[in-house]
BAFI-3210 file (N, C-alpha, C; in Angstrom, 3 decimals, decimal comma, padded with zeros to 6 digits):
// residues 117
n [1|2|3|4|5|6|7|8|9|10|11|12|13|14|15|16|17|18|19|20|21|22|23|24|25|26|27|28|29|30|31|32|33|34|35|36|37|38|39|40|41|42|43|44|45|46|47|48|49|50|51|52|53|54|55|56|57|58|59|60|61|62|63|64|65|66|67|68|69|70|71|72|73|74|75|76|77|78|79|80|81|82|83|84|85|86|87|88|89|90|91|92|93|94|95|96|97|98|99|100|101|102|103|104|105|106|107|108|109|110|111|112|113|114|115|116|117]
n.u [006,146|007,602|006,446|006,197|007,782|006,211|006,288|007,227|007,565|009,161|008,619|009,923|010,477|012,402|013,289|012,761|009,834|009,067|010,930|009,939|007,368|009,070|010,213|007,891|006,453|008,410|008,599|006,420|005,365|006,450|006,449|009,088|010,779|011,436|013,117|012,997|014,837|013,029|014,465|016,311|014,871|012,380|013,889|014,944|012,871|011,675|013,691|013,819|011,622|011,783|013,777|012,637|010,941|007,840|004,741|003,561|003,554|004,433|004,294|005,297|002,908|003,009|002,418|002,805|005,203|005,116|004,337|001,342|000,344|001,510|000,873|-000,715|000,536|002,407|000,784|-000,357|001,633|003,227|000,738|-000,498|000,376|-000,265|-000,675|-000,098|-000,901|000,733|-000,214|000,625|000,186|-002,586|-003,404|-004,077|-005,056|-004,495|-005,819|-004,629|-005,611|-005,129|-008,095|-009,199|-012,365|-014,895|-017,706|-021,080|-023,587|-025,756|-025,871|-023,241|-022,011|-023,383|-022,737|-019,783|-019,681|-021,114|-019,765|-017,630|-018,249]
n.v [-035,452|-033,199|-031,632|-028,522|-026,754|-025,282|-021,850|-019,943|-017,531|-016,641|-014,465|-013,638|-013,667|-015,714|-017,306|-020,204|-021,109|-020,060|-021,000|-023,955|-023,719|-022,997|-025,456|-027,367|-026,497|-027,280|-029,349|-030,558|-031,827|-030,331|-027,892|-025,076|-023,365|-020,104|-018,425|-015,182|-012,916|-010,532|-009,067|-007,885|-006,370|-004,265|-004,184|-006,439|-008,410|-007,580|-007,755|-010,761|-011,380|-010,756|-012,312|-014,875|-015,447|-015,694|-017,929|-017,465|-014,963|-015,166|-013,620|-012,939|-011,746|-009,598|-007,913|-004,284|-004,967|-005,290|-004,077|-002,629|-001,957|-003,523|-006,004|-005,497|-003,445|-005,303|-006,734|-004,872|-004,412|-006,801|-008,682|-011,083|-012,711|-013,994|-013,136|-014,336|-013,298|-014,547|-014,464|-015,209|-014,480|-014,418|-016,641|-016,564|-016,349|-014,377|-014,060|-012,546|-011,122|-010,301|-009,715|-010,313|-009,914|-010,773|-008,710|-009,547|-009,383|-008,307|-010,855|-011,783|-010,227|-010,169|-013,282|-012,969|-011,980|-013,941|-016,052|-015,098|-015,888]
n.w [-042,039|-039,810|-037,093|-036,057|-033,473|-030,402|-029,036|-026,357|-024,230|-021,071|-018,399|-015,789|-012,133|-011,841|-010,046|-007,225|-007,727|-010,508|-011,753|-011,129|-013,116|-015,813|-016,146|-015,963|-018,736|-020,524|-020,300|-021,725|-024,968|-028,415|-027,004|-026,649|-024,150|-023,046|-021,294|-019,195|-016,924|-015,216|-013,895|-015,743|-017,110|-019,331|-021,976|-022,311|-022,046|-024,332|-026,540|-026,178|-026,970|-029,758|-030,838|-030,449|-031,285|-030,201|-029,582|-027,396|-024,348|-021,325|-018,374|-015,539|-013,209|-010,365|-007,549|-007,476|-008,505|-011,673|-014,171|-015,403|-017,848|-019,352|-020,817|-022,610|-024,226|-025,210|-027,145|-028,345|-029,731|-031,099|-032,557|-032,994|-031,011|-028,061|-024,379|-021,588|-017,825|-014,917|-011,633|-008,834|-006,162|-005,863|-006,833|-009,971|-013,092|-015,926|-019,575|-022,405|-025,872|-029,220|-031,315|-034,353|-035,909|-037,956|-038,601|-039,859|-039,267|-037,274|-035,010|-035,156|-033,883|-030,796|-030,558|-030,043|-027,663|-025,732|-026,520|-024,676|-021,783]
ca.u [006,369|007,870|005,394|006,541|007,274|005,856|007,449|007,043|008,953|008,055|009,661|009,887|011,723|013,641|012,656|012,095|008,783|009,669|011,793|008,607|006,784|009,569|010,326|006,615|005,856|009,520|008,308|005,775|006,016|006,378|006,924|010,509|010,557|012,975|012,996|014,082|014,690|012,234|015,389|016,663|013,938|011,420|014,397|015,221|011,883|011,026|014,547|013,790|010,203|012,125|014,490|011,975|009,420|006,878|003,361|002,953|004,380|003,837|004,689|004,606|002,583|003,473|001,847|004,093|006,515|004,536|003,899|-000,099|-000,086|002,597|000,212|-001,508|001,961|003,003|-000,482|-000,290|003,410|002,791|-000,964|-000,585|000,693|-001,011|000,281|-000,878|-000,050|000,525|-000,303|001,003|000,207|-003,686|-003,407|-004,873|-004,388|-005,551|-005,343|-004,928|-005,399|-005,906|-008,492|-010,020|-013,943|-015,353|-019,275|-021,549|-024,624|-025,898|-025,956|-021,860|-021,920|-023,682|-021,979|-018,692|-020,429|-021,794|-018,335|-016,616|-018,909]
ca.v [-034,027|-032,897|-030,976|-027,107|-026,620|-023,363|-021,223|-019,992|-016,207|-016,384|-012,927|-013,420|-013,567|-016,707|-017,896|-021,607|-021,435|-020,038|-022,462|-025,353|-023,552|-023,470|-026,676|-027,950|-026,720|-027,432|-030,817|-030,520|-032,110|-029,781|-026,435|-024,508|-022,282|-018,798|-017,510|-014,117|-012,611|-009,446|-008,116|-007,237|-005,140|-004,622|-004,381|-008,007|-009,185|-007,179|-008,311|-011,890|-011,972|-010,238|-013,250|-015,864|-015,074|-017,008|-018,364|-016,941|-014,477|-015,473|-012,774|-013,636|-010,244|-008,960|-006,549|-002,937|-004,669|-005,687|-002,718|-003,122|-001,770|-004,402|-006,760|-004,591|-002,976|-005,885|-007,122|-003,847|-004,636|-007,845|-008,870|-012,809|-013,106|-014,309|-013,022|-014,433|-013,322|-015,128|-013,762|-016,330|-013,626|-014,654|-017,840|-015,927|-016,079|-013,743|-014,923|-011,265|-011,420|-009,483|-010,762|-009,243|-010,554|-009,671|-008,803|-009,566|-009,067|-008,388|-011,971|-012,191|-009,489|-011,235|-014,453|-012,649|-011,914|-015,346|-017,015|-015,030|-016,100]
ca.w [-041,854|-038,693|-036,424|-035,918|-032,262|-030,338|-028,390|-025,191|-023,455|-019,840|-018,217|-014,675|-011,062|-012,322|-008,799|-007,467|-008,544|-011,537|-012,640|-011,619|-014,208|-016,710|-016,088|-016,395|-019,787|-021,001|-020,738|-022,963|-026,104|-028,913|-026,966|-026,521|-023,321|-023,630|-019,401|-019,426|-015,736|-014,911|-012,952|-016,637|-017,516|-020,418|-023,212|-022,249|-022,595|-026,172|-027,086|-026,602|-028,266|-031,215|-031,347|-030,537|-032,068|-029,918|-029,600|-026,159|-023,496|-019,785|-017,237|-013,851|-012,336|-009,140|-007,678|-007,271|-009,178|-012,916|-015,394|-015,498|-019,267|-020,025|-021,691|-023,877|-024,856|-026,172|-027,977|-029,998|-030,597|-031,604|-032,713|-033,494|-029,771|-026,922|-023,513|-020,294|-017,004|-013,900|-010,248|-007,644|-004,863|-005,707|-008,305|-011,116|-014,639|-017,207|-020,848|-023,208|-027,109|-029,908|-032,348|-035,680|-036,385|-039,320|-038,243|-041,021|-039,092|-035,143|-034,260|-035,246|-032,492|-030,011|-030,395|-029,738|-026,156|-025,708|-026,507|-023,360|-020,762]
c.u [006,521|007,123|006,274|006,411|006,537|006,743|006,884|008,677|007,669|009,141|008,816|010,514|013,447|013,980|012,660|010,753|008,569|010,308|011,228|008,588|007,232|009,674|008,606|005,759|007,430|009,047|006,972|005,988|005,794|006,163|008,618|010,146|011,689|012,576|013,570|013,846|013,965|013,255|015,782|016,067|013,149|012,876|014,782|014,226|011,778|012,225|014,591|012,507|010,693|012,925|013,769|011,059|008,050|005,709|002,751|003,997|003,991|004,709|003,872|004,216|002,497|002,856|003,118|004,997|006,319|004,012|002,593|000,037|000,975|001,984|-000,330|-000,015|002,089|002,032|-000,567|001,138|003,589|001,133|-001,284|-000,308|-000,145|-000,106|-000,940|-000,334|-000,551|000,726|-000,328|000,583|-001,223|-004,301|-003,990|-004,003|-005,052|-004,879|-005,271|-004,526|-005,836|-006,232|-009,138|-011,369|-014,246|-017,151|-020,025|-023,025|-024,540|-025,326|-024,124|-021,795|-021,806|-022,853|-020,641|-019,056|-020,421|-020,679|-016,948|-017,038|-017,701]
c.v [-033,732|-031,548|-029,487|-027,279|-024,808|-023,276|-020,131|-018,875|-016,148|-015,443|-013,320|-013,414|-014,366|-017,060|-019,445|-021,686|-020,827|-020,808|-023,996|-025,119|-023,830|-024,711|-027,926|-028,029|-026,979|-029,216|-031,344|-030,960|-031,317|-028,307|-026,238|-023,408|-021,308|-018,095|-016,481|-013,663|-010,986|-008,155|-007,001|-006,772|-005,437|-004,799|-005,717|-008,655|-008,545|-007,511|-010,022|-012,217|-011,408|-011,529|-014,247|-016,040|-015,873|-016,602|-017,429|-015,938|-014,799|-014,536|-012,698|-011,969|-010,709|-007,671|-005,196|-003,403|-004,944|-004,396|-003,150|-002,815|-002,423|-005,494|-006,698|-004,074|-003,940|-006,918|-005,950|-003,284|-005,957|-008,789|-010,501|-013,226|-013,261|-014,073|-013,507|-014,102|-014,398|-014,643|-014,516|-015,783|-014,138|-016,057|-018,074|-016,177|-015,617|-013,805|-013,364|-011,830|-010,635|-010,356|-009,583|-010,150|-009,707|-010,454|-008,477|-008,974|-009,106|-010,035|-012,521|-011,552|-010,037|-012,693|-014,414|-012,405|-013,139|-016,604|-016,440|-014,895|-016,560]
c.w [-040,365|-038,066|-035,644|-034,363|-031,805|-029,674|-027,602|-024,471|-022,191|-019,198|-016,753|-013,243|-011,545|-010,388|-008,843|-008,132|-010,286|-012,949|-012,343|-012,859|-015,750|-016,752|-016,760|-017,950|-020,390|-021,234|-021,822|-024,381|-027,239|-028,499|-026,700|-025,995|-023,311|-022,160|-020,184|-017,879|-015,561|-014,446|-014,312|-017,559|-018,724|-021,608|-023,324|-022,896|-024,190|-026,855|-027,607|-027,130|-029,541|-031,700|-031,310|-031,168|-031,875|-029,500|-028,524|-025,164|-022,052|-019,043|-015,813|-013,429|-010,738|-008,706|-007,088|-007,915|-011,062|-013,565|-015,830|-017,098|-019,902|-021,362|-022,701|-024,476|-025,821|-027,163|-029,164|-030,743|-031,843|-031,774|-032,820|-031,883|-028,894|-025,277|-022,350|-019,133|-015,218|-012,227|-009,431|-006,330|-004,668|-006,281|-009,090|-012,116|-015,325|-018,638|-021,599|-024,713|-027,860|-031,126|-033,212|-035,816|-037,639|-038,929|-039,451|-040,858|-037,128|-034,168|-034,378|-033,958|-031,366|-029,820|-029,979|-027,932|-025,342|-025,192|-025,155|-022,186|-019,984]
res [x|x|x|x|x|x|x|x|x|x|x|x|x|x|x|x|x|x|x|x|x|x|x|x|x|x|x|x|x|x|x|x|x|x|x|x|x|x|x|x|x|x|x|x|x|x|x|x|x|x|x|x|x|x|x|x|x|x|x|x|x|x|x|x|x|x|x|x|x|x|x|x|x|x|x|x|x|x|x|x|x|x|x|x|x|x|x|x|x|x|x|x|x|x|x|x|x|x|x|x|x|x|x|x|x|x|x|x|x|x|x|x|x|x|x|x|x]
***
């Protein structure tokens, strides 16, 4: 049985470093990376997670030039998605996800705490 690849929309300068990054997980075995350039705005990017329909979104943030409520936008656009963004200005990465728990009792609570030390 042939192993499902993921898939991988990274929305950003389309820069040398840029095109490391693509390049770096392109080599990856079993992902498929979809660049889209930042220049051509959000309908680009929500155009190509509509056609790709992938695992993850990576957007390179910038500061003054990255839409801070970009990440969340597209977490309560798409809920199965995982978007991370990448800040080269500081060489941060913040992972965003939306998850459902089902709390049966306090200590499910707690453990949801616990687990994002």
């Amino acid at each position: 049985m042939e192993k499902k690849s993921k898939k991988i929309v990274f929305w950003g300068r389309a820069d040398l470093l840029d095109s490391s990054v693509e390049s770096i997980l392109a080599s990856l075995a079993g992902w498929e990376v979809v660049c889209v350039s930042n220049k051509a705005g959000i309908k680009a990017l929500n155009m190509a997670v509509k056609k790709a329909n992938p695992d993850i979104i990576i957007i390179r943030f910038e500061k003054n030039h990255t839409i801070p409520f970009l990440p969340m936008q597209i977490i309560n656009d798409h809920p199965g998605i995982k978007v991370i963004t990448l800040g080269f200005d500081n060489n941060s990465m913040e992972v965003y996800s939306k998850q459902t728990i089902l709390i049966k009792q306090v200590s499910d609570l707690i453990s949801v705490f616990e687990d994002n030390r």
